[in-house]
TORMAR-859466 format. One line per field, with one value per residue: residue number from 1; chain; x, y, z of N, C-alpha, C in turn. Coordinates in Angstrom, 1 decimal, padded with zeros to 4 digits. Layout:
pos <- NUM,...
unit <- A,...
n.px <- X,...
n.py <- Y,...
n.pz <- Z,...
ca.px <- X,...
ca.py <- Y,...
ca.pz <- Z,...
c.px <- X,...
c.py <- Y,...
c.pz <- Z,...
END
This chain:
pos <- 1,2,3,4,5,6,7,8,9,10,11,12,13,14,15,16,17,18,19,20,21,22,23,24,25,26,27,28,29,30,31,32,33,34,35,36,37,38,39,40,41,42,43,44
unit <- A,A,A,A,A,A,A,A,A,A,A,A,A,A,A,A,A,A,A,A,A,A,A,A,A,A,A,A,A,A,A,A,A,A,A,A,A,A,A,A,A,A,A,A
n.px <- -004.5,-005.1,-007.3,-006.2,-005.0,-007.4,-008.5,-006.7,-006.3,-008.8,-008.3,-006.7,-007.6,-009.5,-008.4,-006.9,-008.8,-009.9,-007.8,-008.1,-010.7,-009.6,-007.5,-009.4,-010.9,-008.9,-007.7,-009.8,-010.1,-007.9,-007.9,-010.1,-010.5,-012.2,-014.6,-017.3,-020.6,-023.2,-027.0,-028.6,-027.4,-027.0,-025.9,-024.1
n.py <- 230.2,229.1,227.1,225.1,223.7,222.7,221.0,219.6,217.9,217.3,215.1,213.3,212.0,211.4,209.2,207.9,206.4,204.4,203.5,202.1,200.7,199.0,197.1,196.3,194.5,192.9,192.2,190.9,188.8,187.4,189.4,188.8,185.8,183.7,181.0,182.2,181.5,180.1,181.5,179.5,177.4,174.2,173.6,170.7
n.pz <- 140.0,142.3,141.3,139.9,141.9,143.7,141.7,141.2,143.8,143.6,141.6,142.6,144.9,143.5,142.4,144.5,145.3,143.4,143.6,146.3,145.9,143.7,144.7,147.2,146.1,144.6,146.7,148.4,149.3,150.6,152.7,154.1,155.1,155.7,155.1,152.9,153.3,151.1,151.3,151.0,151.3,152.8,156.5,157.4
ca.px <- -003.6,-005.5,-007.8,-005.4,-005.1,-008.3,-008.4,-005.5,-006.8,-010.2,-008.2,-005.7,-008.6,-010.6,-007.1,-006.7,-010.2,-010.0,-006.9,-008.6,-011.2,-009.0,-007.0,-010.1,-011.6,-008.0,-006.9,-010.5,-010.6,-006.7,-007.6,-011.1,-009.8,-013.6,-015.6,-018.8,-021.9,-024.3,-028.1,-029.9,-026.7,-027.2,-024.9,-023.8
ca.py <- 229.2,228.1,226.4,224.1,223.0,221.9,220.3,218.5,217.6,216.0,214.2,212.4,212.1,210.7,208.3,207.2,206.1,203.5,202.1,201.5,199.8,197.9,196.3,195.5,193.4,192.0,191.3,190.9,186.9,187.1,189.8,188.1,184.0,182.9,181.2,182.7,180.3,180.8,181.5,178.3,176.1,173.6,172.7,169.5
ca.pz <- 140.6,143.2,140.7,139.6,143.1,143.9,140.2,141.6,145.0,143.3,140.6,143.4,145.7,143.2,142.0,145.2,145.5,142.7,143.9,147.0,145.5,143.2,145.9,147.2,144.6,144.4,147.6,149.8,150.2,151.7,154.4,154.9,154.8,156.3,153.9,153.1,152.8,150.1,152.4,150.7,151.5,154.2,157.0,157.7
c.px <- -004.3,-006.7,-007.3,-005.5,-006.0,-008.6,-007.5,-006.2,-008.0,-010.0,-007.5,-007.0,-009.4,-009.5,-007.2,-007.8,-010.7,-008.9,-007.2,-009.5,-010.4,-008.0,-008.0,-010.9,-010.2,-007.8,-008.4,-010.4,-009.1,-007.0,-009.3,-011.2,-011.5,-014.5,-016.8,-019.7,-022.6,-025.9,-029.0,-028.6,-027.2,-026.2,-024.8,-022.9
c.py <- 228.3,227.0,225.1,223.0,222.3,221.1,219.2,217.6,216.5,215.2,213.3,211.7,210.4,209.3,207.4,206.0,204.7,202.8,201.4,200.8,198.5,196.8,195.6,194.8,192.6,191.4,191.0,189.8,186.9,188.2,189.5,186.6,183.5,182.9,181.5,181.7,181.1,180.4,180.2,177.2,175.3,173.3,171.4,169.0
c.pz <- 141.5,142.8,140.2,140.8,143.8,142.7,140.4,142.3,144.6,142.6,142.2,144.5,145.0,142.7,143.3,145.8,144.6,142.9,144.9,146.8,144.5,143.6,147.0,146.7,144.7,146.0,149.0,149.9,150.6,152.6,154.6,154.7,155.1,155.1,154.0,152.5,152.3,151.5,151.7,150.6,153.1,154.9,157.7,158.7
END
C-alpha cells in the first residue's frame, strides 16, 4: 500500500512541476513587463 503512495506522490509532484513550467512559458512576459535588449543592440 504504501507503494502506491509514493507512486502517487512522484506522479503529482512531477504533474505539478510541468504546470509550473507551463504557466511559465505562458504567462512570463505579463509578470516580467521590462523589455529585454538583445546584447549587440545599441541604445539610443
Amino acid at each position: 500500500m504504501a507503494y502506491i503512495f509514493e507512486v502517487g506522490w512522484a506522479f503529482f509532484a512531477a504533474w505539478g512541476m510541468v504546470l509550473l513550467a507551463m504557466s511559465v512559458v505562458a504567462f512570463g512576459r505579463d509578470l516580467n513587463p521590462l523589455p529585454k535588449r538583445n546584447p549587440g543592440e545599441k541604445r539610443h
